[in-house]
N, C-alpha and C positions, 0 to 999 in steps of 0.2 A: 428582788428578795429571794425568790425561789433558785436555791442553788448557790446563791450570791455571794462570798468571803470577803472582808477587811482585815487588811494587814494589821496588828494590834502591838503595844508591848506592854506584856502582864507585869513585867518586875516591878514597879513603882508603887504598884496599889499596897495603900497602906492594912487594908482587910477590918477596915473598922465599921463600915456599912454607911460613915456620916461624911467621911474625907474622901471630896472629888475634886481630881485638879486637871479633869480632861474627858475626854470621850472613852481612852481609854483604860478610864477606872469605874467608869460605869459598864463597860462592856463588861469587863472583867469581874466584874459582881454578878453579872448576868452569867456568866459562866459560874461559877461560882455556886449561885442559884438553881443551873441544870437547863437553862432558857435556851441556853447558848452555848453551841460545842467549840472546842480550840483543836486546833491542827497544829502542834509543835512542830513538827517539819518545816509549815511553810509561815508560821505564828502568826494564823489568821482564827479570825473569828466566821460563824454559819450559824444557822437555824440547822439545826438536827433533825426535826424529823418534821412529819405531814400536820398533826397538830399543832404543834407549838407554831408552824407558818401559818395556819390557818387561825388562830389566836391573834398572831402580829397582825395580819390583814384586817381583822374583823377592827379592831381597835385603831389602828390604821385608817380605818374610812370613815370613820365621824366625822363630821364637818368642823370643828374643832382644828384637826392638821392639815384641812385642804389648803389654808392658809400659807401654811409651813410649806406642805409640799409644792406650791403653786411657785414661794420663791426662790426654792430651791432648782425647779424647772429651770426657772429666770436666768438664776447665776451660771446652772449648765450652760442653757445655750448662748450667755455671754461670752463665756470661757472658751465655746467652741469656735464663736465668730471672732472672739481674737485670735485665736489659734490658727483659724484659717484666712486670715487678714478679710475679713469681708468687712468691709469699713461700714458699709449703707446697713448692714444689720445691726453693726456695734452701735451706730449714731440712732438707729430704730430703739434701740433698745436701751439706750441712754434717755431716750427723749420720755420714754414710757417710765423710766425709774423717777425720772425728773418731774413728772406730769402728775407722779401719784406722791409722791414726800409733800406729808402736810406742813402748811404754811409753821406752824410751831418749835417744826423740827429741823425744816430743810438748811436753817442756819445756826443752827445749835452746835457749839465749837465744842 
């Protein structure tokens, strides 16, 4: 987070506050808002300044997104072990997605 930028593109956002059809039309509200600076050079989005990062963190750490960020972790380091052909992590980490999808859902077409 600290320092961090995402590539964005603002043009789409319709500016109505209710119509989202992506991530980056919520970004772009946050900018908008003053949450969030843009760099037109490189059309990425940032946390501007010490505050407003120390805001995202606090809110950030509720146990609430550990959730979130836990499977977000996951799909990194899947992305990486295929990336870097490690098979025995991919199949680690297959087995572990497979071992937690409840019985309700894991065949839900």
């Amino acid at each position: 987070m600290d320092g961090g930028r995402v590539a964005i593109n603002i043009k789409k956002y319709q500016n109505d506050m209710t119509t989202f059809n992506g991530r980056d039309d919520v970004l772009t509200l946050l900018i908008h808002l003053g949450y969030l600076g843009y760099d037109a050079e490189t059309t990425e989005v940032f946390i501007p300044n010490k505050e407003i990062l120390d805001v995202f963190k606090d809110s950030t750490e509720e146990n609430e997104w550990a959730e979130l960020f836990r499977a977000f972790k996951m799909s990194e380091s899947l992305l990486n072990a295929i990336w870097n052909r490690d098979e025995d992590k991919v199949a680690e980490m297959f087995e572990l997605a497979h071992d937690k999808a409840a019985n309700k859902t894991y065949n839900d077409e």
